[in-house]
N, C-alpha and C positions, 0 to 999 in steps of 0.2 A: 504494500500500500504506500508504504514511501517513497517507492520510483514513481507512484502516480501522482503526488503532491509533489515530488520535487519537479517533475516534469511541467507539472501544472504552472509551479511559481516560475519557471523557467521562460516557459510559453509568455504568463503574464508581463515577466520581465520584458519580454521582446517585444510584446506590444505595445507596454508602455515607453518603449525608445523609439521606437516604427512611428509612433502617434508624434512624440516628442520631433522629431525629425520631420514628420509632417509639417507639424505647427513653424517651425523653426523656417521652414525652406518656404512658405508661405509666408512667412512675414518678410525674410528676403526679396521674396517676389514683388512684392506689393511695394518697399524698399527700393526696389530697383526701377519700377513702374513708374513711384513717382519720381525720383529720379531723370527719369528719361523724360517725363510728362513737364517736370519745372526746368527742364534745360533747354528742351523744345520752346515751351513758352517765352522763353528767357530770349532763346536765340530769333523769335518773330519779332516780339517786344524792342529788343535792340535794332532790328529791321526796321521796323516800321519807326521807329524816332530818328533813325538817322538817315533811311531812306526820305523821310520827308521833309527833311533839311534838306537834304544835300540837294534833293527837287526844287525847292523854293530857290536855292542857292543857284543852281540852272538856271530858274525864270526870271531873277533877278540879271544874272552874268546875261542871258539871252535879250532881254530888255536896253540892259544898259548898252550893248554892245551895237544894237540895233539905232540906239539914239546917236552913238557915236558914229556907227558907219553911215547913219541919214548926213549928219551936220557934215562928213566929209567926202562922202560921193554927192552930197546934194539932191539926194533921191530915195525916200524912204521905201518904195518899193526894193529897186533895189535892194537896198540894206535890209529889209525880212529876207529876201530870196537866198541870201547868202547865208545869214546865220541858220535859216531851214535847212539850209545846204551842208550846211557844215552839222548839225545836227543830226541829219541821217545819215551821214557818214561813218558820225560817232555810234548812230543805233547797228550800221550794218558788220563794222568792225566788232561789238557787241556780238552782235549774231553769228558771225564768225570763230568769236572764241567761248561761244557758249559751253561747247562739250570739254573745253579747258576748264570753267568753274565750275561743272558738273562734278569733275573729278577731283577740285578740290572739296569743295563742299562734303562729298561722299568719303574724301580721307578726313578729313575734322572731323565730323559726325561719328567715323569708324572708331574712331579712334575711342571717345564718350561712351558709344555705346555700347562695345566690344570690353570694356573694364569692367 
């Protein structure tokens, strides 16, 4: 009868560390989620505050640039056409090395979320 109570507390022993290591590995998870969830947030957040500077800072630079190139070609048309001009140049160069910050972005991230 005693190999069947020892067996018994043996069993129970294993499942109270099975359950323990459950718990354990589940709050890591949950740990790791958010994690991942406040770094993300983090990393849009920082986005969108300095992406929308750095835009005004365009519209401002694109403005200004416009008034100066009016008062010196004497021709405000002109002067849009040009900074339009130079402006999608800068979007098509952009386009160009899109699959360049793909691959950064995807090694930043890797890096975070792979720890």
């Amino acid at each position: 009868m005693s190999i069947i109570k020892s067996l018994n507390q043996t069993s129970e022993k294993a499942i109270d560390v099975g359950e323990q290591y459950y718990r354990k590995t589940q709050e890591y998870y949950k740990l790791k989620v958010f994690q991942q969830l406040t770094l993300t947030m983090s990393v849009f957040c920082k986005s969108a505050i300095i992406g929308g500077l750095f835009f005004l800072a365009i519209i401002f630079f694109a403005v200004s640039g416009t008034i100066v190139l009016t008062e010196a070609l004497g021709s405000a048309a002109l002067a849009c056409l040009i900074i339009a001009s130079s402006l999608i140049i800068l979007s098509i160069i952009a386009y160009i090395l899109r699959s360049k910050i793909d691959s950064i972005v995807i090694r930043k991230m890797g890096k975070n979320f792979f720890d």
